[in-house]
C-alpha positions, 0 to 999 in steps of 0.5 A: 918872392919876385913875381912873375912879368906879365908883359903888355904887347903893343902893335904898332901899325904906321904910327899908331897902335893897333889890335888883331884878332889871329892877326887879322882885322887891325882895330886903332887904339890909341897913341904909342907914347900915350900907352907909355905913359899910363903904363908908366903909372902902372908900374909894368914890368917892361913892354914889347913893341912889334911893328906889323908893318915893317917886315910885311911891307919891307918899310924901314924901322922907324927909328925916330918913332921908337926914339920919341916911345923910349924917351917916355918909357920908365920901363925896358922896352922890346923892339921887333920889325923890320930887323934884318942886320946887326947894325939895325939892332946896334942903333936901336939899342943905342935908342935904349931898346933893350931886346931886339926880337927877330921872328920872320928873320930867324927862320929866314936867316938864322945866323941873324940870331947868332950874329945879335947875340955876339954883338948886343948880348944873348939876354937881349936877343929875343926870337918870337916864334910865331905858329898855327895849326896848318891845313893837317892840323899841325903846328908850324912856324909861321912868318911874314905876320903870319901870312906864310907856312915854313914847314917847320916844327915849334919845338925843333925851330925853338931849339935851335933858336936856343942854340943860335944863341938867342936869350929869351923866346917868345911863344905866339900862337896865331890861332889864339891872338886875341881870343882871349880865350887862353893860352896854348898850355899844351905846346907852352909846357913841351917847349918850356920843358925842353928848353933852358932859356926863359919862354914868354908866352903869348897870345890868347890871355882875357883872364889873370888865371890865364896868366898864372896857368902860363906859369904853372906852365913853364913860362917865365913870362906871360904877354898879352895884347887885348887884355891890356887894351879892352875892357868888357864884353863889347872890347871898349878900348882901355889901356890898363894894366892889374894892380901889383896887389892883383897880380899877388893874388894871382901868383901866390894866392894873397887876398 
């Protein structure tokens, strides 16, 4: 049986990497290509790499920057920042990115999506879909690195991503970035359930069982930050990433 994929999910701030909490509070942990390469090691299945800065700040992609990462990679590698045309996209999957995720674009021009998905390909057009509990206590499509309200709902925005012809979508629940305390199951399941295309869940895992629970879920995926990155209670800094003997046990419960 193929296992699932469990997908770290790197932030990238200027030139490092960097870890949120609800996307706040930025804490430095380490050097892009140097998180490569022990993920190389590790044998992981592929990677997100999300500029928090470039859509925020309307900074330029920095296609040098991803060029030196791709290069070190032995794994796919998913891009997302900073994207606003299909030309963008074109060069970056002539970088060797092979999915191209747009968030804040999607909801802001949603035949972006469409326009993508004709000129690199539905299985490497990638919507992240980015969402909290608002002011009444429902769950909304968030853009601008979580910092603006669109009045949207997940699930209705989720299909229509589907239909605009994204491949895969990206399930990020901002009240859970870097809890660790678990994913949103209860939305992962109603999206999972109403749409065809694979649902990579994100933000909140601190235990494999998260990971698993995921998928019981309805996700096909399961991403993460901080798990990748921290170690312990005290959240010391460590790029690692579970055993393929681990992740057995976890999905199809082998000692």
């Amino acid at each position: 049986m193929i296992l699932p994929r469990v997908i770290p999910t790197l932030l990238l701030r200027n030139t490092g990497l960097v870890k949120t909490v609800r996307f706040k509070d930025p804490v430095y942990v380490g050097d892009p290509r140097n998180a490569v390469k022990i993920f190389n090691e590790r044998e992981v299945d592929e990677l997100l790499l999300l500029d928090i800065q470039s859509t925020p700040r309307k900074s330029p992609i920095q296609f040098d920057l991803i060029r030196e990462i791709v290069t070190e990679a032995f794994m796919p590698i998913g891009y997302g920042g900073g994207i606003t045309d299909a030309e963008q996209a074109r060069q970056l999957v002539k970088l060797g990115i092979e999915k191209v995720v747009l968030g804040t674009a999607a909801a802001q021009n949603p035949g972006l999506v469409s326009d993508l998905s004709r000129f690199v390909g539905a299985s490497s057009t990638m919507v992240c879909l980015d969402y909290k509990r608002n002011f009444w206590g429902k769950k909304e499509v968030m853009i601008g690195g979580g910092r603006e309200g669109t009045g949207r709902d997940p699930l209705e925005f989720a299909l229509e991503m589907e239909k605009r012809g994204a491949g895969e979508l990206i399930l990020n629940c901002v009240d859970r970035d870097g809890s660790m305390q678990g994913y949103d199951i209860d939305l992962l399941a109603v999206i999972s359930s109403h749409l065809d295309i694979p649902v990579i869940a994100c933000g909140g895992a601190g235990r494999l069982p998260d990971f698993r629970a995921a998928v019981d879920a309805g996700a096909s995926a399961a991403a993460a930050g901080s798990f990748f990155v921290f170690h312990g209670r005290h959240r010391a800094v460590l790029i690692n990433y579970p055993s393929r003997a681990e992740l057995r046990a976890t999905f199809l419960g082998e000692a």
